[in-house]
Backbone as CSV, one residue per row, in Angstrom:
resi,resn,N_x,N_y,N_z,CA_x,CA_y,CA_z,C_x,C_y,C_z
1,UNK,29.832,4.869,-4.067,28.797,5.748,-4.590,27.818,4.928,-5.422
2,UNK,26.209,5.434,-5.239,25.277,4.144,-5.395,25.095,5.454,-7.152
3,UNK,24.951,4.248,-8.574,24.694,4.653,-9.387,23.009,4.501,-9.724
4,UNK,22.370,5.960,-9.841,20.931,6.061,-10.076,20.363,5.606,-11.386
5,UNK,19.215,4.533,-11.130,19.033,4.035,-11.801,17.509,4.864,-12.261
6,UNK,17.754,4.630,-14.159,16.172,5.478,-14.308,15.645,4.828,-15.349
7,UNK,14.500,4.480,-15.727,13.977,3.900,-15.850,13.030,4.183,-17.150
8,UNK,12.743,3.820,-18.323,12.194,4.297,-19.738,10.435,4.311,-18.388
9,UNK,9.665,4.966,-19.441,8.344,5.533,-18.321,7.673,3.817,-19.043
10,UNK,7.886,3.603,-20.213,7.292,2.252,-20.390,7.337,0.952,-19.927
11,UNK,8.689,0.976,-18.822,9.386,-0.399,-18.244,8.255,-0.970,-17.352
12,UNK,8.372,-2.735,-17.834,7.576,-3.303,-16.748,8.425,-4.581,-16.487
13,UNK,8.893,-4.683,-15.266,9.549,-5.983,-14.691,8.942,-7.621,-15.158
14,UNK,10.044,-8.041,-16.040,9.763,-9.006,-16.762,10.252,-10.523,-15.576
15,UNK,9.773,-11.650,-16.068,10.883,-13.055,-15.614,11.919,-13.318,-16.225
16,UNK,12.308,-13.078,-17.353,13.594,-13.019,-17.848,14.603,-12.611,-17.666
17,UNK,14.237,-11.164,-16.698,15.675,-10.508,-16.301,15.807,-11.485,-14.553
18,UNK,16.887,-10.491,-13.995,17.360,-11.128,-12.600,16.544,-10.374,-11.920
19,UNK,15.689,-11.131,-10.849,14.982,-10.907,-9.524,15.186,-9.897,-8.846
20,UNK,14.741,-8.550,-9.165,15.198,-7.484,-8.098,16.805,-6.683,-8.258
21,UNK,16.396,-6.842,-9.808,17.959,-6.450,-10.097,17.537,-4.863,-10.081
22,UNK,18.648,-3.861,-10.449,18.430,-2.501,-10.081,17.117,-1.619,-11.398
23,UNK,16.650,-2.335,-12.532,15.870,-1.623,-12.599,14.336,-2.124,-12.007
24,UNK,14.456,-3.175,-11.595,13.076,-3.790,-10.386,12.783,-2.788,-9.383
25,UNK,14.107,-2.844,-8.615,14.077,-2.308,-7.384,13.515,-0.819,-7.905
26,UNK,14.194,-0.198,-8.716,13.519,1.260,-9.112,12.523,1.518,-9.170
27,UNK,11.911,0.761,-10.070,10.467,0.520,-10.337,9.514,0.285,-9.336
28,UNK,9.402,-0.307,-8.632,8.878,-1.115,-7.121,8.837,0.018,-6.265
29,UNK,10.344,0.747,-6.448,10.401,2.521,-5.189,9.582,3.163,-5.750
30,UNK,9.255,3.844,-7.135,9.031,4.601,-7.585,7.349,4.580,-7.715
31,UNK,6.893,3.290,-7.610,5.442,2.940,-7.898,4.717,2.703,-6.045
32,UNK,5.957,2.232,-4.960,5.500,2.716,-3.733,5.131,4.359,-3.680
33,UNK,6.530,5.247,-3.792,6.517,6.444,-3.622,5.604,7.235,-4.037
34,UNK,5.245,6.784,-5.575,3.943,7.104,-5.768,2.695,7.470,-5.086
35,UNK,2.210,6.012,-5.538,1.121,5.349,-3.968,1.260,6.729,-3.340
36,UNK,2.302,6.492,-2.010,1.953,6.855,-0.902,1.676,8.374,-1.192
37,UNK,2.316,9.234,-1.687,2.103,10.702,-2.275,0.612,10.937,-3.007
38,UNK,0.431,10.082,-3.318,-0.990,9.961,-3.915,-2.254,9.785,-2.496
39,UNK,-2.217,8.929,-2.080,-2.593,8.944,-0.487,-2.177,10.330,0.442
40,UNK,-1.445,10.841,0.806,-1.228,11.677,1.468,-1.477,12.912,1.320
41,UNK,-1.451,13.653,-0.713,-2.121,14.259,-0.992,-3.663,14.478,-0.945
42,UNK,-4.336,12.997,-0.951,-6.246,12.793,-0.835,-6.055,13.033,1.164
43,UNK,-5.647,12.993,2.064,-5.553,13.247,3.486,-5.477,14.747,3.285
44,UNK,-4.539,15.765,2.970,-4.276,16.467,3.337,-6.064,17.611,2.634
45,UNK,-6.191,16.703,1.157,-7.713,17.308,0.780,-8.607,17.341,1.255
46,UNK,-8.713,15.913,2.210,-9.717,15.528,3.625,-9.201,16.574,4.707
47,UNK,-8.491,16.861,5.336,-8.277,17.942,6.274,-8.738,19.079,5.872
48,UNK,-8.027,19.323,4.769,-8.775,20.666,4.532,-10.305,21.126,4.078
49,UNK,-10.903,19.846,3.599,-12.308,19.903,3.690,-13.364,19.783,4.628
50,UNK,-12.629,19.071,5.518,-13.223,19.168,6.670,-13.039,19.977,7.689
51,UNK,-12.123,21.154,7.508,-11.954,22.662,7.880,-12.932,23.504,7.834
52,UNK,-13.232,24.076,6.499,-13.668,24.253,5.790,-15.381,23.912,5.460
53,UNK,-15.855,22.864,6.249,-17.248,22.537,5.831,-17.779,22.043,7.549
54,UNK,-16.850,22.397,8.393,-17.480,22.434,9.681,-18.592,23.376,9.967
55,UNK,-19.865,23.005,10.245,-20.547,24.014,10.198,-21.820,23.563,10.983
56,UNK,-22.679,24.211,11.108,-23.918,24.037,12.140,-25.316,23.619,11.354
57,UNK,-25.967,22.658,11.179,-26.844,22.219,9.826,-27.578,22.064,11.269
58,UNK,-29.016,22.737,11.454,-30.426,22.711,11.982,-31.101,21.676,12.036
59,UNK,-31.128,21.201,10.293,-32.169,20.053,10.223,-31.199,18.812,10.719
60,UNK,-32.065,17.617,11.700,-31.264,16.591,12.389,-30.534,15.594,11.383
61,UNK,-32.048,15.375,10.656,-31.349,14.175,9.386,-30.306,14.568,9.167
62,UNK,-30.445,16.104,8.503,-28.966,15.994,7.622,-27.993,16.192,8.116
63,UNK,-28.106,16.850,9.677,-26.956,16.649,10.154,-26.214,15.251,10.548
64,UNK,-27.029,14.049,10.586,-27.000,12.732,11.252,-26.708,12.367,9.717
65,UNK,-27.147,12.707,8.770,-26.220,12.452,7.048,-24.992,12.895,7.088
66,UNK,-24.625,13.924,7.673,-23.155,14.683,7.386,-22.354,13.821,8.368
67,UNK,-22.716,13.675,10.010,-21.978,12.727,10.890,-21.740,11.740,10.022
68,UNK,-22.810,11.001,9.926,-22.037,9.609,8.947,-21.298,9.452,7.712
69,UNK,-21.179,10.621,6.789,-20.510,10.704,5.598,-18.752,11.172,6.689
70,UNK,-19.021,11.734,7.185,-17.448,12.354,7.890,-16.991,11.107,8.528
71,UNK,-18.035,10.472,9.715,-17.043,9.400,10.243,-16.788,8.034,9.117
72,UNK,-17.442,8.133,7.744,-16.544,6.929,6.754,-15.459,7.927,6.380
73,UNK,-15.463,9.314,6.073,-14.563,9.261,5.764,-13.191,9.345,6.323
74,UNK,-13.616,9.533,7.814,-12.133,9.504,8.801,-12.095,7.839,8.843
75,UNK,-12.893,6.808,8.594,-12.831,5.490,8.546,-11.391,4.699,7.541
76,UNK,-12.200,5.617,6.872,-11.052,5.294,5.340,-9.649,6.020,5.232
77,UNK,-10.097,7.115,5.661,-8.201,8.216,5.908,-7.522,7.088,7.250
78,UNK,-8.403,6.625,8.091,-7.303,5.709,8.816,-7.108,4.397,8.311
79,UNK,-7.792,3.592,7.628,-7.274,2.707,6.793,-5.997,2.750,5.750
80,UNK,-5.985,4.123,5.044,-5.329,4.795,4.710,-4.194,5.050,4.962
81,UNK,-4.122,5.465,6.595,-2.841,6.054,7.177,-2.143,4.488,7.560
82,UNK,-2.977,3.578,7.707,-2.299,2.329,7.974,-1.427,1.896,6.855
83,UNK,-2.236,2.178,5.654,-1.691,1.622,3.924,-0.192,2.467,3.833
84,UNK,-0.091,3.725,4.379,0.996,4.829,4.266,2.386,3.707,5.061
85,UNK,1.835,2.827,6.213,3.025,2.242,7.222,3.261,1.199,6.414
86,UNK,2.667,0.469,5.591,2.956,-0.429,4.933,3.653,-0.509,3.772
87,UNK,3.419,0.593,3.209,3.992,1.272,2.092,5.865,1.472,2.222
88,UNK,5.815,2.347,4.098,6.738,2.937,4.442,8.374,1.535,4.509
89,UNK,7.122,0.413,4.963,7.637,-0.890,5.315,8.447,-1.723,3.856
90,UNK,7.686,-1.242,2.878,8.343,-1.985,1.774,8.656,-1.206,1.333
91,UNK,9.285,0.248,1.886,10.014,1.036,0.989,11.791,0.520,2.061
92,UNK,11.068,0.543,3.536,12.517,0.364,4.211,13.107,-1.217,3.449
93,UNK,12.403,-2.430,3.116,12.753,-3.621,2.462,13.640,-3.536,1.547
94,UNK,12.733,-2.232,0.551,14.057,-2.022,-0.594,15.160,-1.407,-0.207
95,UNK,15.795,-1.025,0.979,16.713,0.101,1.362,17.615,-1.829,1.676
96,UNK,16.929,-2.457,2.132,17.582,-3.668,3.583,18.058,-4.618,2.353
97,UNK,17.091,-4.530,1.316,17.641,-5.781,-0.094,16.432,-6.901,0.242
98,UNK,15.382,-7.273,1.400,14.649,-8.003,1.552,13.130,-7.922,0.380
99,UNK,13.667,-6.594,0.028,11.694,-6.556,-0.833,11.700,-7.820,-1.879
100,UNK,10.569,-8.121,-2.078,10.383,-8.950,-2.955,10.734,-10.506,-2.933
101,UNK,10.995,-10.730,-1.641,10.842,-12.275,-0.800,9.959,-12.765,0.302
102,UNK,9.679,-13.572,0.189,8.642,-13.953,1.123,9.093,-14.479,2.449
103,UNK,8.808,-13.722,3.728,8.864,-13.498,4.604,8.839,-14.805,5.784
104,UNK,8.026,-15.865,5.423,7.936,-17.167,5.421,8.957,-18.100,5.140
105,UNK,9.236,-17.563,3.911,9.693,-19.119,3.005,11.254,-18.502,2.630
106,UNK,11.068,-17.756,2.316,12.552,-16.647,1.562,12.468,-16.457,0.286
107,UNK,11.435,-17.259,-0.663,11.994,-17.348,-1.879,11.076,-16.002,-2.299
108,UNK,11.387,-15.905,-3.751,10.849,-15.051,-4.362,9.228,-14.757,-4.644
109,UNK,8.969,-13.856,-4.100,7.458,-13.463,-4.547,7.490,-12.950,-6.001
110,UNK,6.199,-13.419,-6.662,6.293,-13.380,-8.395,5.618,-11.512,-8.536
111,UNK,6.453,-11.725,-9.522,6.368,-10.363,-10.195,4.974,-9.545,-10.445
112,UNK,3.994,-10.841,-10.873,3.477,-10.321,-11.053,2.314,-10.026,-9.629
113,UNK,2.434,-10.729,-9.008,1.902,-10.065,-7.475,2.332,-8.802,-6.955
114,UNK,3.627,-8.724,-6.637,4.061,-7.687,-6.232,3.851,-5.984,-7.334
115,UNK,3.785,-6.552,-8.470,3.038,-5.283,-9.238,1.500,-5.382,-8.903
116,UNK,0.683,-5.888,-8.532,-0.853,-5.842,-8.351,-0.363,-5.204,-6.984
117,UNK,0.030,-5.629,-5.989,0.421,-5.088,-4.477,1.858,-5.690,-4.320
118,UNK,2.038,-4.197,-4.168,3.763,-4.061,-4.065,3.661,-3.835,-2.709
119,UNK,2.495,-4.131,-1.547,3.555,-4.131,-0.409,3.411,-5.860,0.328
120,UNK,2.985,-6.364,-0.913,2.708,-8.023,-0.141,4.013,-8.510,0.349
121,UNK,4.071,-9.113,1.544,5.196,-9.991,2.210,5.432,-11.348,2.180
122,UNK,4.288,-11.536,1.208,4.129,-13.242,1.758,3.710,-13.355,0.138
123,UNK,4.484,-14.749,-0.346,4.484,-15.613,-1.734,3.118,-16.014,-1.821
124,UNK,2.089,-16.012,-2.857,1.077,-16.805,-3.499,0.481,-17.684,-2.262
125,UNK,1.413,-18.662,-2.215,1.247,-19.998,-1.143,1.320,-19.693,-0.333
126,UNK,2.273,-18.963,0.264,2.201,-18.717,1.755,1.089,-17.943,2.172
127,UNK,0.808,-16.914,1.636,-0.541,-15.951,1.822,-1.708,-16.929,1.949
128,UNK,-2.240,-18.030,0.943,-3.030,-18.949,0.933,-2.716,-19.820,2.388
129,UNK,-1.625,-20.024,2.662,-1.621,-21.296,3.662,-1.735,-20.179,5.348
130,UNK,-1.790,-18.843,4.848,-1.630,-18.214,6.270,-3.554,-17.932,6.450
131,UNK,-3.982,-17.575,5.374,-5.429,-17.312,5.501,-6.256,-18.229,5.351
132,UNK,-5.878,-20.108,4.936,-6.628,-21.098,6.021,-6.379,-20.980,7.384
133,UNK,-5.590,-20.435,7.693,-5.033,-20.942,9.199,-6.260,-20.159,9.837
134,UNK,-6.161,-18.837,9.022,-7.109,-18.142,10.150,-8.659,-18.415,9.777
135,UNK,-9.003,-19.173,8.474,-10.528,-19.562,8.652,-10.624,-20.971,9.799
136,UNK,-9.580,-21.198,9.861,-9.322,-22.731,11.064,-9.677,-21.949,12.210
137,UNK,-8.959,-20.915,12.829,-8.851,-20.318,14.104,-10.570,-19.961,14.402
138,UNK,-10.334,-19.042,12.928,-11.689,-18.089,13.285,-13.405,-19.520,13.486
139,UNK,-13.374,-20.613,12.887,-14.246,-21.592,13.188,-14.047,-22.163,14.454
140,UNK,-13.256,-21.914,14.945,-13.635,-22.844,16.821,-14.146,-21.791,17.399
């Protein structure tokens, strides 16, 4: 039986303690789970506004204003829905024990990255040595 771990609302994952020990991992779920509920609630406000404000506008401009305000914002709800799989991805990590290593190398991704973006996979360096590769690729 797994003992639930909870967490003072002030806790912030220090270097002093152990790497992903159980109040990390809490913290890390709880600030994904977040996120994504936070995202999914602004989708479900986009659906329903765009229910809701379907409508027949005469004048062209503004209808050719409203097309383009709707297709950024289905632009961004699918950027969005992508951020939700990624999210989903470093929530399954913390289930597997892999979150918070780099995917590359194995070692530990720093704390304080993974609190700026908690769904990064890749260490400082490795992220750097993967995005020369692709200004290399992308120049031939």
């Amino acid at each position: 039986m797994k003992v639930e771990t909870v967490l003072d609302k002030d806790y912030q994952p220090a270097d002093d303690e152990p790497f992903m020990n159980d109040r990390q991992i809490e913290y890390f779920r709880e600030k994904l789970s977040n996120w994504k509920a936070q995202i999914l609630e602004l989708n479900k406000d986009t659906i329903e506004e765009m229910k809701t404000d379907a409508r027949n506008i005469p004048d062209v401009a503004d209808r050719a204003s409203e097309e383009t305000d709707r297709a950024l914002e289905l632009r961004t709800r699918d950027r969005q829905r992508k951020l939700v799989s990624k999210i989903d991805a470093a929530l399954r990590r913390i289930d597997d024990g892999s979150y918070g290593y780099c995917e590359v190398t194995g070692e530990p991704i720093s704390l304080k990255r993974l609190d700026a973006r908690p769904i990064a996979t890749l260490s400082l360096e490795a992220q750097e040595r993967h995005e020369r590769r692709e200004r290399v690729h992308r120049a031939d």
